[in-house]
C-alpha positions as CSV (number, residue, x, y, z in Angstrom):
1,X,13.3,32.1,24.0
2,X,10.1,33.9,25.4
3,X,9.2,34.4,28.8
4,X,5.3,33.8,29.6
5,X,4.6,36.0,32.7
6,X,0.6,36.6,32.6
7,X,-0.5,39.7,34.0
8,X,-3.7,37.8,35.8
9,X,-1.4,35.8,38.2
10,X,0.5,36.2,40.9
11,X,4.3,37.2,40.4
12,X,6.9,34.0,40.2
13,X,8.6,33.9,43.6
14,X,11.7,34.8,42.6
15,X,14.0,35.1,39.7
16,X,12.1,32.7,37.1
17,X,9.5,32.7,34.7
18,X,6.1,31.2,35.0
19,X,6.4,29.6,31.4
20,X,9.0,30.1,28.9
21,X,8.7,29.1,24.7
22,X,11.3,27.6,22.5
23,X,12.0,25.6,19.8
24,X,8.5,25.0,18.9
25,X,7.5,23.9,23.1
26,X,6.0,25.6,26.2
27,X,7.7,24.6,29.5
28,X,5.8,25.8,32.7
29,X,7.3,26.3,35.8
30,X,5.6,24.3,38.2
31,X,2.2,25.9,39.5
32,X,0.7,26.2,42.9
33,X,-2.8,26.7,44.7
34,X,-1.8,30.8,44.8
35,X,-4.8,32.6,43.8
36,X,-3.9,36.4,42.1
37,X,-5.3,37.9,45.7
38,X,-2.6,36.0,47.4
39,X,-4.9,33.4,49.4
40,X,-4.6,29.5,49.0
41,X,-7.5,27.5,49.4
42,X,-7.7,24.7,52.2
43,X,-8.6,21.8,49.8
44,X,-6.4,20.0,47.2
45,X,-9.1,20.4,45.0
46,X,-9.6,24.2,44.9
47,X,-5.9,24.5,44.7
48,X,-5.6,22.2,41.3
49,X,-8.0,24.1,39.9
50,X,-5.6,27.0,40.3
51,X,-2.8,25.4,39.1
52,X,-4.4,24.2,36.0
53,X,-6.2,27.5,35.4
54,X,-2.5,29.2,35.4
55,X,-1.1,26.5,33.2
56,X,-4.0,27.6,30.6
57,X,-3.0,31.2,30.9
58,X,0.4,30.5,30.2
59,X,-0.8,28.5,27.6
60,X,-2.5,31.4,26.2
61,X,0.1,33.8,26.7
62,X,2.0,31.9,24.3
63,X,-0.5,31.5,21.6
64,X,-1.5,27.0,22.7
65,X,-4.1,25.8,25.1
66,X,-4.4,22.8,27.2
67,X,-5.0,20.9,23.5
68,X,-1.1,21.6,22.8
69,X,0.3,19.7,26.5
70,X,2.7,16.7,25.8
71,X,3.1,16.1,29.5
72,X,2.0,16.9,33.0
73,X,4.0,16.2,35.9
74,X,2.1,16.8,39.6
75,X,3.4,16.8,43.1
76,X,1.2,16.3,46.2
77,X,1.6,16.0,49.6
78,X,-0.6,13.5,50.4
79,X,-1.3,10.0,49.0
80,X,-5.2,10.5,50.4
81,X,-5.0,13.7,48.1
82,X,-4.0,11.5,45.3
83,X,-7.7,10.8,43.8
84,X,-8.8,14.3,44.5
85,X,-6.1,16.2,41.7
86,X,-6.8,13.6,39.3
87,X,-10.4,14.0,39.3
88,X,-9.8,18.0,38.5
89,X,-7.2,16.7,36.2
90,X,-9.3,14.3,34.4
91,X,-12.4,17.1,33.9
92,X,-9.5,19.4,32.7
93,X,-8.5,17.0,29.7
94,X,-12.0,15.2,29.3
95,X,-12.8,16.8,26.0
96,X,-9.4,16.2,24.4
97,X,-9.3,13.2,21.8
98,X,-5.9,12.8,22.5
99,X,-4.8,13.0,26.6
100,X,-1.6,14.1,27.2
101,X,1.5,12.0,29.8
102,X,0.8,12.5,33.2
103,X,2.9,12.0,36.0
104,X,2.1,12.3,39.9
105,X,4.6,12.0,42.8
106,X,4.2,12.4,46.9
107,X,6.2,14.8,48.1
108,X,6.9,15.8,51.7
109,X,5.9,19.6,51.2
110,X,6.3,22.5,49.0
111,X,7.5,26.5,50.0
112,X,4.8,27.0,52.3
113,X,3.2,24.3,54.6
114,X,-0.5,25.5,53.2
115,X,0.4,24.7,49.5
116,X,-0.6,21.2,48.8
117,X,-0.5,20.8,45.0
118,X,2.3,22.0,42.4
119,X,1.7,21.3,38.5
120,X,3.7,21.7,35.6
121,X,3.5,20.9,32.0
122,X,5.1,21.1,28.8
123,X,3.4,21.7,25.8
124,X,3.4,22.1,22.1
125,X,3.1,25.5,20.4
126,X,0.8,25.4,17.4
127,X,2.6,25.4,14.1
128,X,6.0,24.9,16.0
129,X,6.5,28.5,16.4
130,X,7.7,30.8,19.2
C-alpha cells in the first residue's frame, strides 16, 4: 500500500493519510474546505472547490486524475447547501464521457463548526498499478 500525502495541502489531522493506493484503487480520506494557509471559506461553494481540488492532487500524487474516480461520496450540513456542492461537482466531472457514483448525505456537523462540506472518493489507478 502507498500513502498519498501531497506536499501542497494541509497536513491530515491526525494519524491518517490523505489518500492511500492498493490493489489497482485510490481511496481518499474524506476532504474538507481547509485551504494550505489554514483558512476555510464562508460558502459551501468555495469550500467544494477545495475539497475537489485536494481530491485531484491526491489523484495526481498517485499517478490518476479525476477521469480514474469510481465513486464520490459527499457530506453537508445543510440540505439548502445541497444544490450548491453539486453544481461545483457537476462542472468538476462535465468533461468526462463516463461520470462517476455519487453519493450526498446531511450531516449534523463535521470537526469544526466552520467546515461545511467533506468529500471523498475512490478511484481507479491507470493500468491497475500501485
Amino acid at each position: 500500500m502507498k500513502i498519498h500525502n501531497p506536499a501542497q495541502m494541509p497536513a491530515p489531522f491526525g494519524d491518517y493519510a490523505h489518500g492511500t493506493s492498493a490493489g489497482g484503487l485510490i481511496a481518499t480520506s474524506g476532504q474538507l474546505g481547509l485551504n494550505a494557509d489554514g483558512s476555510i471559506p464562508a460558502d459551501v461553494q468555495a469550500q467544494a472547490e477545495i475539497c475537489f481540488s485536494n481530491i485531484r492532487a491526491i489523484l495526481q500524487d498517485a499517478g490518476a486524475d479525476i477521469a480514474h474516480v469510481l465513486r464520490f461520496s459527499a457530506f453537508v450540513t445543510r440540505r439548502e447547501d445541497m444544490a450548491a456542492y453539486m453544481a461545483v461537482r457537476d462542472r468538476w466531472v462535465a468533461d468526462l464521457k463516463t461520470k462517476p457514483a455519487s453519493t450526498l448525505v446531511i450531516v449534523s456537523g463535521f470537526t469544526r463548526p466552520e467546515f461545511l462540506v467533506e468529500v471523498e472518493a475512490l478511484a481507479s489507478l491507470p493500468g491497475g498499478a500501485c
